[in-house]
mmCIF entry with sequence, helices, sheets and N, C-alpha, C, O atoms, coordinates in Angstrom:
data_MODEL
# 
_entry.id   MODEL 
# 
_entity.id                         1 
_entity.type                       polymer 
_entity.pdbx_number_of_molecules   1 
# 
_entity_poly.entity_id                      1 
_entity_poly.type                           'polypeptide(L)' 
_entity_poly.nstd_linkage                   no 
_entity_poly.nstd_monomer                   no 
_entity_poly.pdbx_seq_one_letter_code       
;(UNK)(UNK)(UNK)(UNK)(UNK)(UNK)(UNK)(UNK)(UNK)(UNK)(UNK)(UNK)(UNK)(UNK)(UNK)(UNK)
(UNK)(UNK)(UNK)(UNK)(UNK)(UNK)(UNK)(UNK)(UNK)(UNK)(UNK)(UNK)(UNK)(UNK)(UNK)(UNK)
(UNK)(UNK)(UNK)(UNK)(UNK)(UNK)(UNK)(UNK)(UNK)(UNK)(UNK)(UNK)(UNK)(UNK)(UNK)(UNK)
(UNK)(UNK)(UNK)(UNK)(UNK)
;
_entity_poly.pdbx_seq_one_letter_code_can   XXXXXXXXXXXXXXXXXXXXXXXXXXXXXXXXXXXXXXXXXXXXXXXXXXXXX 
_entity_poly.pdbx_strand_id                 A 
# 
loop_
_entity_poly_seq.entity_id 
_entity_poly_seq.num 
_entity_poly_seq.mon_id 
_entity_poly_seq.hetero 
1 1  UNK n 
1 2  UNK n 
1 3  UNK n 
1 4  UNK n 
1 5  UNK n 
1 6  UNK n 
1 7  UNK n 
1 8  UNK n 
1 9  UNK n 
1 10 UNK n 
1 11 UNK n 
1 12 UNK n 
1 13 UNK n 
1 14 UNK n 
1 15 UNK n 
1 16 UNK n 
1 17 UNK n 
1 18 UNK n 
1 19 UNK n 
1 20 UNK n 
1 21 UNK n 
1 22 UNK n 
1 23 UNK n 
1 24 UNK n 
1 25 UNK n 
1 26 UNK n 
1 27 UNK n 
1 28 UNK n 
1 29 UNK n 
1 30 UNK n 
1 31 UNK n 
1 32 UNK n 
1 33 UNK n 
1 34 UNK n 
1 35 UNK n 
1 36 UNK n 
1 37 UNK n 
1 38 UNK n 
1 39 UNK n 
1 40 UNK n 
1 41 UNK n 
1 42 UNK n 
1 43 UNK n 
1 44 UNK n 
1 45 UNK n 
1 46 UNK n 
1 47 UNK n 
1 48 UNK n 
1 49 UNK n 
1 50 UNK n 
1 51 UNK n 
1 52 UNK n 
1 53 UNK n 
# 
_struct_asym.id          A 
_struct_asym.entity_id   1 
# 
loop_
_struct_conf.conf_type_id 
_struct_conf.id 
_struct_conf.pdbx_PDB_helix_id 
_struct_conf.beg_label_comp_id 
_struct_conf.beg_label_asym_id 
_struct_conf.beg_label_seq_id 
_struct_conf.pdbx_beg_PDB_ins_code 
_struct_conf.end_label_comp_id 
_struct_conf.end_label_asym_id 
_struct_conf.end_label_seq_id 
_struct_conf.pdbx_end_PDB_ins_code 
_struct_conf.beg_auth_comp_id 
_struct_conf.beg_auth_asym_id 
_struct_conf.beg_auth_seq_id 
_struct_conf.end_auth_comp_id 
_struct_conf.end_auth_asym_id 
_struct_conf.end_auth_seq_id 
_struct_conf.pdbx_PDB_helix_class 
_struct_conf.details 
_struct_conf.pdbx_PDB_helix_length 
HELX_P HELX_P1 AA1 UNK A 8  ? UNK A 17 ? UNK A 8  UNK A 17 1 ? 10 
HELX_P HELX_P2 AA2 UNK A 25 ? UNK A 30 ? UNK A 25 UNK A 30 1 ? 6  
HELX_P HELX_P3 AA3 UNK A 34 ? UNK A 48 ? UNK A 34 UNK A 48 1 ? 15 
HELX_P HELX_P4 AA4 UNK A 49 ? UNK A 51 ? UNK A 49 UNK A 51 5 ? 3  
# 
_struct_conf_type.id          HELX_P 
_struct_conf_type.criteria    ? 
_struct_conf_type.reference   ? 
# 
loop_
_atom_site.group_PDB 
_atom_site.id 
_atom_site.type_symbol 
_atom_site.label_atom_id 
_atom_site.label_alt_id 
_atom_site.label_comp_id 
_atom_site.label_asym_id 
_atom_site.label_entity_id 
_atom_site.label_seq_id 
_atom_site.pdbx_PDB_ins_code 
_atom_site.Cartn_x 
_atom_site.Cartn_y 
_atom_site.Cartn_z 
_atom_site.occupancy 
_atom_site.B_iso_or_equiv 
_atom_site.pdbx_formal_charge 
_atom_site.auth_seq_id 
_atom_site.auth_comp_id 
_atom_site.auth_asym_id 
_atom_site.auth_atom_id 
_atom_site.pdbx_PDB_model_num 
ATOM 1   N N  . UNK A 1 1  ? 0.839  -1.189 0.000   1.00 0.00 ? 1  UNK A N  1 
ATOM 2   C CA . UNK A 1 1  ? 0.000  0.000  0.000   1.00 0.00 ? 1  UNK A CA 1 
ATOM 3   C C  . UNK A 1 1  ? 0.880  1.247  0.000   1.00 0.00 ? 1  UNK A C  1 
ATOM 4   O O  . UNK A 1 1  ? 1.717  1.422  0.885   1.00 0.00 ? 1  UNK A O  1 
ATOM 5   N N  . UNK A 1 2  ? 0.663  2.222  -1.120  1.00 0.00 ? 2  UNK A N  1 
ATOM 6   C CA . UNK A 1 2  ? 1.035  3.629  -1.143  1.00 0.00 ? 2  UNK A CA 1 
ATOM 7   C C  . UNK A 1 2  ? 0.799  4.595  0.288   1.00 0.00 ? 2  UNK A C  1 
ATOM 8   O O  . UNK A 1 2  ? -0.169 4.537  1.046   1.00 0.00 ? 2  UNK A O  1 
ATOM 9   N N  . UNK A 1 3  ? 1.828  5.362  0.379   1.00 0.00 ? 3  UNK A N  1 
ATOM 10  C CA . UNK A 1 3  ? 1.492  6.265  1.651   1.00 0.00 ? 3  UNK A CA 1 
ATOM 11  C C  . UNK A 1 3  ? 0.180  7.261  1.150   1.00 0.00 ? 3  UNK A C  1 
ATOM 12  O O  . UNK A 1 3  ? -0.628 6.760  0.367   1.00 0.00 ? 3  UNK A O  1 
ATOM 13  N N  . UNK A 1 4  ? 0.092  7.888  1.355   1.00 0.00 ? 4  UNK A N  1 
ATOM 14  C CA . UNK A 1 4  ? -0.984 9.443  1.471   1.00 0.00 ? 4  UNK A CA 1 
ATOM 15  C C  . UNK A 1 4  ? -0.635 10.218 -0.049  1.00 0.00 ? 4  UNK A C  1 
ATOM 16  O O  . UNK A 1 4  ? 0.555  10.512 -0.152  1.00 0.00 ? 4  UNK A O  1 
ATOM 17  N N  . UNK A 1 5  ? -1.341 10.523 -1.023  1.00 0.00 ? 5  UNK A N  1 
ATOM 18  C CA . UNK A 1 5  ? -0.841 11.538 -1.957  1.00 0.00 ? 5  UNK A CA 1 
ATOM 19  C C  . UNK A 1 5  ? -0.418 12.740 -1.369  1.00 0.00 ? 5  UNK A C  1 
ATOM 20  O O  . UNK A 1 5  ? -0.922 13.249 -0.368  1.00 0.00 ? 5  UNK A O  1 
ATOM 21  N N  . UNK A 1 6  ? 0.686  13.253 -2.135  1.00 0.00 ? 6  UNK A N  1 
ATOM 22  C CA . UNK A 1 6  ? 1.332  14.390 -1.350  1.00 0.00 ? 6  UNK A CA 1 
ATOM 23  C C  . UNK A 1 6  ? 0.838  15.667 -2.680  1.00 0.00 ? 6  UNK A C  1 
ATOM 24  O O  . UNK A 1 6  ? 1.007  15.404 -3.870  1.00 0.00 ? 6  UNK A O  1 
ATOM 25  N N  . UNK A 1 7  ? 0.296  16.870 -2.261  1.00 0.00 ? 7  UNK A N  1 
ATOM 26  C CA . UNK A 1 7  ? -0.169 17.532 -3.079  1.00 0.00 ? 7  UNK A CA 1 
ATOM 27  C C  . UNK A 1 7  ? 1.392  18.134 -3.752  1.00 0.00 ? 7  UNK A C  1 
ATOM 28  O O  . UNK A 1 7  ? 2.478  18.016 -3.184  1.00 0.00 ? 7  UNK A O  1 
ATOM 29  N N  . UNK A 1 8  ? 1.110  18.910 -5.335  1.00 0.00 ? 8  UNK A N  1 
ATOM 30  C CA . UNK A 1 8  ? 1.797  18.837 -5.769  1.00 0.00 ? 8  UNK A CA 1 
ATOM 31  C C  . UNK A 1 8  ? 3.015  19.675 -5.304  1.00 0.00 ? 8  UNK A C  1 
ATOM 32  O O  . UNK A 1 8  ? 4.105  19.404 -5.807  1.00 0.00 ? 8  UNK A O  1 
ATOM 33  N N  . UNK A 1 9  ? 2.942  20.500 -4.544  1.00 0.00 ? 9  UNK A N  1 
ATOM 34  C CA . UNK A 1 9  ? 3.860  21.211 -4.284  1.00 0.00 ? 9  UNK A CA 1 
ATOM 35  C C  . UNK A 1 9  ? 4.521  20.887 -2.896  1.00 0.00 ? 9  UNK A C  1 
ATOM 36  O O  . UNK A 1 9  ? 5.252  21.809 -2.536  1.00 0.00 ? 9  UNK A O  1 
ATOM 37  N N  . UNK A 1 10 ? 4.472  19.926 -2.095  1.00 0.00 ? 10 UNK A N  1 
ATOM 38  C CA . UNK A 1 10 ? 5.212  18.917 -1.719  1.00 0.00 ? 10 UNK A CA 1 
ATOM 39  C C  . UNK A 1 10 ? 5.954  18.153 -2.317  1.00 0.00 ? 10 UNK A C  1 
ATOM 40  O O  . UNK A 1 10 ? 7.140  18.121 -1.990  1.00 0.00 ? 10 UNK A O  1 
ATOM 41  N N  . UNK A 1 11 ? 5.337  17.102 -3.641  1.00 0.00 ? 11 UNK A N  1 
ATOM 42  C CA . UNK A 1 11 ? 6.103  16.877 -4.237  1.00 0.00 ? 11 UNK A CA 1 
ATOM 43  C C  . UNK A 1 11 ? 7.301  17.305 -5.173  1.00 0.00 ? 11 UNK A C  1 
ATOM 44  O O  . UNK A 1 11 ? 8.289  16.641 -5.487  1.00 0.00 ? 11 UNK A O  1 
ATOM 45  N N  . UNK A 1 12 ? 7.015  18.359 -5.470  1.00 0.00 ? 12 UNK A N  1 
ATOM 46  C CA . UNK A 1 12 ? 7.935  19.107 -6.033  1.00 0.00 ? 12 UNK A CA 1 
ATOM 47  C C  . UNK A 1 12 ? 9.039  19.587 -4.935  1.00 0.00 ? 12 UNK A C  1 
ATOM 48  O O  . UNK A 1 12 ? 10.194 19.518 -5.355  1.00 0.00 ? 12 UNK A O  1 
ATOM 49  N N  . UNK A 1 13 ? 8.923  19.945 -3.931  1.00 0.00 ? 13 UNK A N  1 
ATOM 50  C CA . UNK A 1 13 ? 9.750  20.034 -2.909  1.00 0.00 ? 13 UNK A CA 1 
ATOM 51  C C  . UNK A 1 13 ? 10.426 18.651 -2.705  1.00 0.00 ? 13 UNK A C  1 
ATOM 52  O O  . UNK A 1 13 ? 11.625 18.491 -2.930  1.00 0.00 ? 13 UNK A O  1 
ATOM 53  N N  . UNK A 1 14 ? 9.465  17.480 -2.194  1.00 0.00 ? 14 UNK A N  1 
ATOM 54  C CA . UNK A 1 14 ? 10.446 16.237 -2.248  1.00 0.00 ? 14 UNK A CA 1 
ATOM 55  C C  . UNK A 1 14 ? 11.456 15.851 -3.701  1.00 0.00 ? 14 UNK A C  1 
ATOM 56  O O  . UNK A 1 14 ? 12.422 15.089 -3.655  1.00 0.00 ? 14 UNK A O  1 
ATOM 57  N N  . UNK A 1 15 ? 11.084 16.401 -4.664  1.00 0.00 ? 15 UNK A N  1 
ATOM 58  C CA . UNK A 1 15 ? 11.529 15.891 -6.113  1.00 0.00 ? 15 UNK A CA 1 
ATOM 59  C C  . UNK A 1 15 ? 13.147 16.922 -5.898  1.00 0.00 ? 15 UNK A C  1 
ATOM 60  O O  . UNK A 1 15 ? 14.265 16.472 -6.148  1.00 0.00 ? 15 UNK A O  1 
ATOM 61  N N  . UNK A 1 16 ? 12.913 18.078 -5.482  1.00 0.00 ? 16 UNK A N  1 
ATOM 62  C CA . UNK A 1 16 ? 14.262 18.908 -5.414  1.00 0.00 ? 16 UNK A CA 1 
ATOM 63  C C  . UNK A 1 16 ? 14.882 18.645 -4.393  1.00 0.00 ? 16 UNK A C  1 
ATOM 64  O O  . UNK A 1 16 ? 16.094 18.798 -4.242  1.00 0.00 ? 16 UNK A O  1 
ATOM 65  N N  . UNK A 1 17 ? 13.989 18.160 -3.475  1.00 0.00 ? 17 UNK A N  1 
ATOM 66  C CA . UNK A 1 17 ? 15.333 17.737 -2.006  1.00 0.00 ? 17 UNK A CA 1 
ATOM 67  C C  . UNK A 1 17 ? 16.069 16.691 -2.238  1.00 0.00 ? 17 UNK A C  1 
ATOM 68  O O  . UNK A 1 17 ? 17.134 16.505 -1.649  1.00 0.00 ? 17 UNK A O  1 
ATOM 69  N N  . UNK A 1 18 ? 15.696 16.071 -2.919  1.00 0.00 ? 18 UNK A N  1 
ATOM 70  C CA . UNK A 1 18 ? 16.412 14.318 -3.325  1.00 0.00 ? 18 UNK A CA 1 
ATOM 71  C C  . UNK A 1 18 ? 17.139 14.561 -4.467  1.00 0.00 ? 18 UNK A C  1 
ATOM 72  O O  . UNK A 1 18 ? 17.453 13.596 -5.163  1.00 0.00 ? 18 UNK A O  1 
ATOM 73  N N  . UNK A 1 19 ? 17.526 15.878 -4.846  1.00 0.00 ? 19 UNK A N  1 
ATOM 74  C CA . UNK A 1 19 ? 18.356 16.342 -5.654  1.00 0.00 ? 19 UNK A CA 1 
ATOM 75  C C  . UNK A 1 19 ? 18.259 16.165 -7.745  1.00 0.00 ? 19 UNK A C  1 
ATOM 76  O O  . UNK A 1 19 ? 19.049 15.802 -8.616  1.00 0.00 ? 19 UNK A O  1 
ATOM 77  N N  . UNK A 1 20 ? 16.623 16.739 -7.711  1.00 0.00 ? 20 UNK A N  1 
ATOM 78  C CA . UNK A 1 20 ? 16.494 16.810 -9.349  1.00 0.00 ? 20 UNK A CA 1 
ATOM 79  C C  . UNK A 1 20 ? 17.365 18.059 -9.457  1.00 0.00 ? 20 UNK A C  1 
ATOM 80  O O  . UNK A 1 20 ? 17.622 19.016 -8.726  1.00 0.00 ? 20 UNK A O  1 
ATOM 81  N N  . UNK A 1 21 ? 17.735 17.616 -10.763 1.00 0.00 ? 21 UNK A N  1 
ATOM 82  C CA . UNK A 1 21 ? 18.664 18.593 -11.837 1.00 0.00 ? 21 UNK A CA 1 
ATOM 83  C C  . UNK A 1 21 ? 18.220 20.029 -11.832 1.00 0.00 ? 21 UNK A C  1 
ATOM 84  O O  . UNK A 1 21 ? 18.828 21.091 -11.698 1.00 0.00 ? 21 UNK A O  1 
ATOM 85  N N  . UNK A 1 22 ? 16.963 19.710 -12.022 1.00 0.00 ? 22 UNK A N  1 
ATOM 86  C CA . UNK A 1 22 ? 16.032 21.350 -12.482 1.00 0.00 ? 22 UNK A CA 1 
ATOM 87  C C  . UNK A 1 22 ? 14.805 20.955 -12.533 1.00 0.00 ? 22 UNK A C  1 
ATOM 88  O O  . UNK A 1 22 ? 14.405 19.797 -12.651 1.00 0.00 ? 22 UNK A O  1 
ATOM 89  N N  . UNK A 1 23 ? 13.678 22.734 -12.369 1.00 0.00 ? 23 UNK A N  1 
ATOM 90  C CA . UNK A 1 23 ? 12.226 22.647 -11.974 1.00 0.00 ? 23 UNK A CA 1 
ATOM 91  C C  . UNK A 1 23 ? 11.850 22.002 -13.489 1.00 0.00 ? 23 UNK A C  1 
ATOM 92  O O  . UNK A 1 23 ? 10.704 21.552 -13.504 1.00 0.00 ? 23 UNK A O  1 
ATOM 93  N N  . UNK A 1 24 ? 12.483 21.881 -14.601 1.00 0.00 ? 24 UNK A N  1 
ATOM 94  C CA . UNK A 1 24 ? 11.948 21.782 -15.952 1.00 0.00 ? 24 UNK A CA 1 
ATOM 95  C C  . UNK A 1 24 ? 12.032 19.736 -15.882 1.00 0.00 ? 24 UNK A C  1 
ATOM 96  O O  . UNK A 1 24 ? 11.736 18.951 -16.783 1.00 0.00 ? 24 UNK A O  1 
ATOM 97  N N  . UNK A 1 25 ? 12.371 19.532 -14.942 1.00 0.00 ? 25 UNK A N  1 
ATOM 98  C CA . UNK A 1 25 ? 12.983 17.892 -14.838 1.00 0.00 ? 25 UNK A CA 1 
ATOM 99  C C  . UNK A 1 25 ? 11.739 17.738 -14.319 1.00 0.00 ? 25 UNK A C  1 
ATOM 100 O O  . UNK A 1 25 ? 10.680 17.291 -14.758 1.00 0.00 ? 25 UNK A O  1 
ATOM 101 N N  . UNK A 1 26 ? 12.154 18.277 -13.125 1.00 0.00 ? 26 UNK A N  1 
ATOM 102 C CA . UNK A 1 26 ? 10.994 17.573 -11.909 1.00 0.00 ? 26 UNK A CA 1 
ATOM 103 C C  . UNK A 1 26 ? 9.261  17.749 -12.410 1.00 0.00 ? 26 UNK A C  1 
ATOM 104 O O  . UNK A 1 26 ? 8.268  17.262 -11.869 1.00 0.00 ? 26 UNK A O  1 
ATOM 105 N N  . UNK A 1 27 ? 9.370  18.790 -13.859 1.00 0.00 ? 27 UNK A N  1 
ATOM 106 C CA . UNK A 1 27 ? 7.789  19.054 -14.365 1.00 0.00 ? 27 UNK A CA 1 
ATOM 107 C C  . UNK A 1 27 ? 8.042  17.757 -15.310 1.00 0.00 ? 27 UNK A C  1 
ATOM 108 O O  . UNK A 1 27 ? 6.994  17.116 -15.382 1.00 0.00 ? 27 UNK A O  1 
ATOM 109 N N  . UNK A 1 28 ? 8.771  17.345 -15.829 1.00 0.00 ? 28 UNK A N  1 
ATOM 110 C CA . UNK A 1 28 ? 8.603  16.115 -16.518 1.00 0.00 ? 28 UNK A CA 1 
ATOM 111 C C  . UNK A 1 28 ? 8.425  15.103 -15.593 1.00 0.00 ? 28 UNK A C  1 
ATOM 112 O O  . UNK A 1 28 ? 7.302  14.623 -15.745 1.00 0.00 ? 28 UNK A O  1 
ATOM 113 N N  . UNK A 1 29 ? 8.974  14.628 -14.799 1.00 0.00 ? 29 UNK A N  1 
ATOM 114 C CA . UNK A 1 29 ? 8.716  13.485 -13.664 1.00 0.00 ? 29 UNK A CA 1 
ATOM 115 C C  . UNK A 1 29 ? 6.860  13.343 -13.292 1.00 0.00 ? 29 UNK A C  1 
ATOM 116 O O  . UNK A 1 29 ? 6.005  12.458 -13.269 1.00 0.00 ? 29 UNK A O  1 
ATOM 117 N N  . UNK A 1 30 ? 6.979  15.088 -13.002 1.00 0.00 ? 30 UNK A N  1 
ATOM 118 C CA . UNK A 1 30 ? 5.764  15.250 -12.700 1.00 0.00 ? 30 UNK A CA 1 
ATOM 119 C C  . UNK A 1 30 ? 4.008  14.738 -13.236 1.00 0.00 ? 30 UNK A C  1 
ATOM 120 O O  . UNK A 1 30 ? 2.978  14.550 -12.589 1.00 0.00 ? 30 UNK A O  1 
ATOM 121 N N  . UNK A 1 31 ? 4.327  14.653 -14.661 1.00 0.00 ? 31 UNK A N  1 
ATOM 122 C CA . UNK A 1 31 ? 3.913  15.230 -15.671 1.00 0.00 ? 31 UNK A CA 1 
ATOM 123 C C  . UNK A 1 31 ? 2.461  16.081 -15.468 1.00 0.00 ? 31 UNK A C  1 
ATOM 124 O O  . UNK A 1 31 ? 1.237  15.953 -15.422 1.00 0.00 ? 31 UNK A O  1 
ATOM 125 N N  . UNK A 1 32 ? 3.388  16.888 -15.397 1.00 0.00 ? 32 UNK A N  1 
ATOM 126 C CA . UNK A 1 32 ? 2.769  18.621 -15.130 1.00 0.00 ? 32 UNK A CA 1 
ATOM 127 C C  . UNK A 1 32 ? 3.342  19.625 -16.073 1.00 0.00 ? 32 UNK A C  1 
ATOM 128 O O  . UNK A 1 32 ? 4.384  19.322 -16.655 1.00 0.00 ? 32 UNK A O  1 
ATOM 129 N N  . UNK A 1 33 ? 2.773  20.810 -16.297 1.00 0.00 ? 33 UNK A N  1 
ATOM 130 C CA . UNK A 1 33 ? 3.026  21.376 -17.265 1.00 0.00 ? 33 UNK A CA 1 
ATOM 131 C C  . UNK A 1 33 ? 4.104  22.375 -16.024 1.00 0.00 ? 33 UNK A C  1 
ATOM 132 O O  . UNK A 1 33 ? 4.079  22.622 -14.819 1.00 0.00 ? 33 UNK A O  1 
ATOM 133 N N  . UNK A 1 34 ? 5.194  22.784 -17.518 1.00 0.00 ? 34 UNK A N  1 
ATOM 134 C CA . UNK A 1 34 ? 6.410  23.341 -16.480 1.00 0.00 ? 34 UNK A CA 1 
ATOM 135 C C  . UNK A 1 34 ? 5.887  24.935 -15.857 1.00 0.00 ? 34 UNK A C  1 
ATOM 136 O O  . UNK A 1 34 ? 6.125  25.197 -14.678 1.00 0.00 ? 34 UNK A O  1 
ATOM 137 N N  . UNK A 1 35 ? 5.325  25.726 -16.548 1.00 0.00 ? 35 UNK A N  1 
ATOM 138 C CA . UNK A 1 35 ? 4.746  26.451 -15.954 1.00 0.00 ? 35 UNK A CA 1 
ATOM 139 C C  . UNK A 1 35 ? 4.452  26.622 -14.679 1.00 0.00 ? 35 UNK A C  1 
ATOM 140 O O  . UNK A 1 35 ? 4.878  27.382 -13.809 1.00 0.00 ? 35 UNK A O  1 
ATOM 141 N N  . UNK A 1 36 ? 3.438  25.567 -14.721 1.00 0.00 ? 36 UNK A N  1 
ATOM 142 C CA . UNK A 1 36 ? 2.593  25.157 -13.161 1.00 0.00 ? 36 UNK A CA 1 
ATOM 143 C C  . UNK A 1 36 ? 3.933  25.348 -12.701 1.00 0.00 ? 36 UNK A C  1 
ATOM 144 O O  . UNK A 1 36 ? 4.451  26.465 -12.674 1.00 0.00 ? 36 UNK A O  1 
ATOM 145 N N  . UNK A 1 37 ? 4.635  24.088 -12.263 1.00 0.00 ? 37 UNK A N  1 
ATOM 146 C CA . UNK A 1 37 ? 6.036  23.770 -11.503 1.00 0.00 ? 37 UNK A CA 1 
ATOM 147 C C  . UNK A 1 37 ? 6.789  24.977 -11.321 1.00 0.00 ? 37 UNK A C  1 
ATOM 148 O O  . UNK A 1 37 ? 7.422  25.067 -10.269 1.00 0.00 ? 37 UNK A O  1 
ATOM 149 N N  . UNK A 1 38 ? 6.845  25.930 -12.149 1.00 0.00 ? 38 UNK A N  1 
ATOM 150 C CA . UNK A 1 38 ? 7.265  27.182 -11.930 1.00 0.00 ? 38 UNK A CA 1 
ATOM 151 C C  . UNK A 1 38 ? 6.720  27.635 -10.984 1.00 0.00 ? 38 UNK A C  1 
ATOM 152 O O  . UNK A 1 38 ? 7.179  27.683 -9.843  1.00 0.00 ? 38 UNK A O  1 
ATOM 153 N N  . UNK A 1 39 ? 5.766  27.986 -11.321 1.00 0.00 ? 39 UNK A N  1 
ATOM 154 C CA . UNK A 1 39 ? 4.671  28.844 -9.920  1.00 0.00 ? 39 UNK A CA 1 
ATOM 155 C C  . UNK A 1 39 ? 4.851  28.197 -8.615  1.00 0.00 ? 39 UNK A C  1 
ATOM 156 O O  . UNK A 1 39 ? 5.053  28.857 -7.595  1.00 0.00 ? 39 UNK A O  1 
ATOM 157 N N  . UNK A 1 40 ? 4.782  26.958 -8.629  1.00 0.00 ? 40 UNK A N  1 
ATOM 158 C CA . UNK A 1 40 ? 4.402  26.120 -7.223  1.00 0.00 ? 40 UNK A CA 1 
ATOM 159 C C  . UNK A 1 40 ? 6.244  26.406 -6.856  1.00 0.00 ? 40 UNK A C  1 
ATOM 160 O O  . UNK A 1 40 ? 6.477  26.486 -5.650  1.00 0.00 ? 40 UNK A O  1 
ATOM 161 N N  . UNK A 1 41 ? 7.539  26.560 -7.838  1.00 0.00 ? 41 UNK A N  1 
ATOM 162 C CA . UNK A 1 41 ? 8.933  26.556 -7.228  1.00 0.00 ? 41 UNK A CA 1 
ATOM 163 C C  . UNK A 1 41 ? 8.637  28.288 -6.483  1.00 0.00 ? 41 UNK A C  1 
ATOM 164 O O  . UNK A 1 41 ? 8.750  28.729 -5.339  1.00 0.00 ? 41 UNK A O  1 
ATOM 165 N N  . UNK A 1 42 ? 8.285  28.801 -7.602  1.00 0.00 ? 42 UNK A N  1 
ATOM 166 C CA . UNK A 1 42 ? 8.000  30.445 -7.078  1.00 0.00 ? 42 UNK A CA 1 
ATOM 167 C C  . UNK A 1 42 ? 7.721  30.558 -5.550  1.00 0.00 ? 42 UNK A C  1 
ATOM 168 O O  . UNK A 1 42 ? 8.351  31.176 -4.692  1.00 0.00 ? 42 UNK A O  1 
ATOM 169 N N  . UNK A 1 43 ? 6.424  29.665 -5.432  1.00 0.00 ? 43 UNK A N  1 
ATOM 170 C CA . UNK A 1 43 ? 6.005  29.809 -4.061  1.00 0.00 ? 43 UNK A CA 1 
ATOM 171 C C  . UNK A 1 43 ? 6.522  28.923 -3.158  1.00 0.00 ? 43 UNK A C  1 
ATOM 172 O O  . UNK A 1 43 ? 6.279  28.958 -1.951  1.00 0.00 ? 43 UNK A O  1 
ATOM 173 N N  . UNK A 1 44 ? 7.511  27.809 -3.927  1.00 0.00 ? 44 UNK A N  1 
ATOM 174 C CA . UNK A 1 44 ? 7.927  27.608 -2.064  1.00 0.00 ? 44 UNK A CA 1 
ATOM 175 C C  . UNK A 1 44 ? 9.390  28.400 -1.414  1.00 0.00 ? 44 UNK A C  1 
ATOM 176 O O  . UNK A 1 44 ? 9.737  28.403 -0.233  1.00 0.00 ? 44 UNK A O  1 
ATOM 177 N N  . UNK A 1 45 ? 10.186 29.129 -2.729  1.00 0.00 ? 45 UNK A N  1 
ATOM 178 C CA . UNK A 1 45 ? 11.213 29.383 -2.327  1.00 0.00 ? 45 UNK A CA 1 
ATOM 179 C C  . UNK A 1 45 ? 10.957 30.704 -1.588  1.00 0.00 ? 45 UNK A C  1 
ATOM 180 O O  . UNK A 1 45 ? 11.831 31.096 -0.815  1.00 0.00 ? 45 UNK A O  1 
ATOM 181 N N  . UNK A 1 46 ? 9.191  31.843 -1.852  1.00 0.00 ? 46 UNK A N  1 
ATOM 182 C CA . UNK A 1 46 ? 8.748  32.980 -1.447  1.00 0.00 ? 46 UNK A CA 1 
ATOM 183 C C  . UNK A 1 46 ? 8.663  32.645 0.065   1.00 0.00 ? 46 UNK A C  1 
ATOM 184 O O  . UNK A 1 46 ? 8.937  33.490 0.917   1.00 0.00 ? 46 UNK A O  1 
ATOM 185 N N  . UNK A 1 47 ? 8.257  31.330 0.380   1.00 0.00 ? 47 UNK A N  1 
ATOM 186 C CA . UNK A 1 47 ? 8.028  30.732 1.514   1.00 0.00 ? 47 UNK A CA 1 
ATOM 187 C C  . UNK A 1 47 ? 8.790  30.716 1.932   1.00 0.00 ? 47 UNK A C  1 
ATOM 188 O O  . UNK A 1 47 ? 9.071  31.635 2.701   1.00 0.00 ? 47 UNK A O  1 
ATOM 189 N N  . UNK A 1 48 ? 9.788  29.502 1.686   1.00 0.00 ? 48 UNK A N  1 
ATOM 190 C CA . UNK A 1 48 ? 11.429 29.910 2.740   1.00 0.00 ? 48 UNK A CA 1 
ATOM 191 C C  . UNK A 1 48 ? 12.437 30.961 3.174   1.00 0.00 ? 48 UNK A C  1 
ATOM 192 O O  . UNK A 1 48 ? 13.198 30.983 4.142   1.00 0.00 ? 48 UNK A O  1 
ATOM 193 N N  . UNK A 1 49 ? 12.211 31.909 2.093   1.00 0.00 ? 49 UNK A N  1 
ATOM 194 C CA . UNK A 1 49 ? 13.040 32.877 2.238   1.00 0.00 ? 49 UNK A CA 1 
ATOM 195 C C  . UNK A 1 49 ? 14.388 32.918 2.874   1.00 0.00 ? 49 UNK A C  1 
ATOM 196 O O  . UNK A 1 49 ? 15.146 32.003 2.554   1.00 0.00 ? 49 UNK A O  1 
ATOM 197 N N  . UNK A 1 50 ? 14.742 33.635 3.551   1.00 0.00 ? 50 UNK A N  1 
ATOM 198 C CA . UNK A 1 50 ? 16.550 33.407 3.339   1.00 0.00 ? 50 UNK A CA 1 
ATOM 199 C C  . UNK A 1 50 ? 17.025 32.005 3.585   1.00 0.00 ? 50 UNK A C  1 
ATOM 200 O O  . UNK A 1 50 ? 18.204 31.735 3.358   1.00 0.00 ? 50 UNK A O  1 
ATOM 201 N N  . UNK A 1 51 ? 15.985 30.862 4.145   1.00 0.00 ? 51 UNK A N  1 
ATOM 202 C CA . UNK A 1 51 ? 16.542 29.865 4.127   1.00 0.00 ? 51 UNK A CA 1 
ATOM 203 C C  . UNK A 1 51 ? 16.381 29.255 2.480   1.00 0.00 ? 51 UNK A C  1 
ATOM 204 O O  . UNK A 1 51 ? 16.373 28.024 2.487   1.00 0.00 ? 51 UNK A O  1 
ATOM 205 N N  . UNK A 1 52 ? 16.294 29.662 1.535   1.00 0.00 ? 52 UNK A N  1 
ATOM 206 C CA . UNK A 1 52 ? 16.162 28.946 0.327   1.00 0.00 ? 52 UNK A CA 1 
ATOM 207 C C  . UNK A 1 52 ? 17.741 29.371 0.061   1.00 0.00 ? 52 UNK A C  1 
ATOM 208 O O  . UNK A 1 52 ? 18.379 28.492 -0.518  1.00 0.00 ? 52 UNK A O  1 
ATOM 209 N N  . UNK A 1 53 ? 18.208 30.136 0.269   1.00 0.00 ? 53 UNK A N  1 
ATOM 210 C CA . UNK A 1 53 ? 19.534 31.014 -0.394  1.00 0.00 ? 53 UNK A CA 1 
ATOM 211 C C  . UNK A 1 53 ? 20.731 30.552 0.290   1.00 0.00 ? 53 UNK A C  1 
ATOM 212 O O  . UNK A 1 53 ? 21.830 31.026 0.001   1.00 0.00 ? 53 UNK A O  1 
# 
């Protein structure tokens, strides 16, 4: 049995912590349009702030 779906912008966070290449990768993994994946990277790095840097 699968754990819990993780909404997408978790996953995209787990997809970059485990060290994808780039947001244009992890929208292919995804298969999500890279756009989206843009927005959702937009907002988690707005979120972390100086800890993203």
């Amino acid at each position: 049995m699968k754990g819990p779906r993780l909404a997408p912008i978790d996953k995209l966070a787990e997809h970059m912590a485990n060290g994808c290449p780039s947001v244009i990768e992890a929208a292919h993994r995804m298969r999500l349009p890279i756009q989206d994946v843009e927005r959702l990277w937009t907002r988690i790095i707005r979120r972390l702030g100086k800890q993203a840097r």
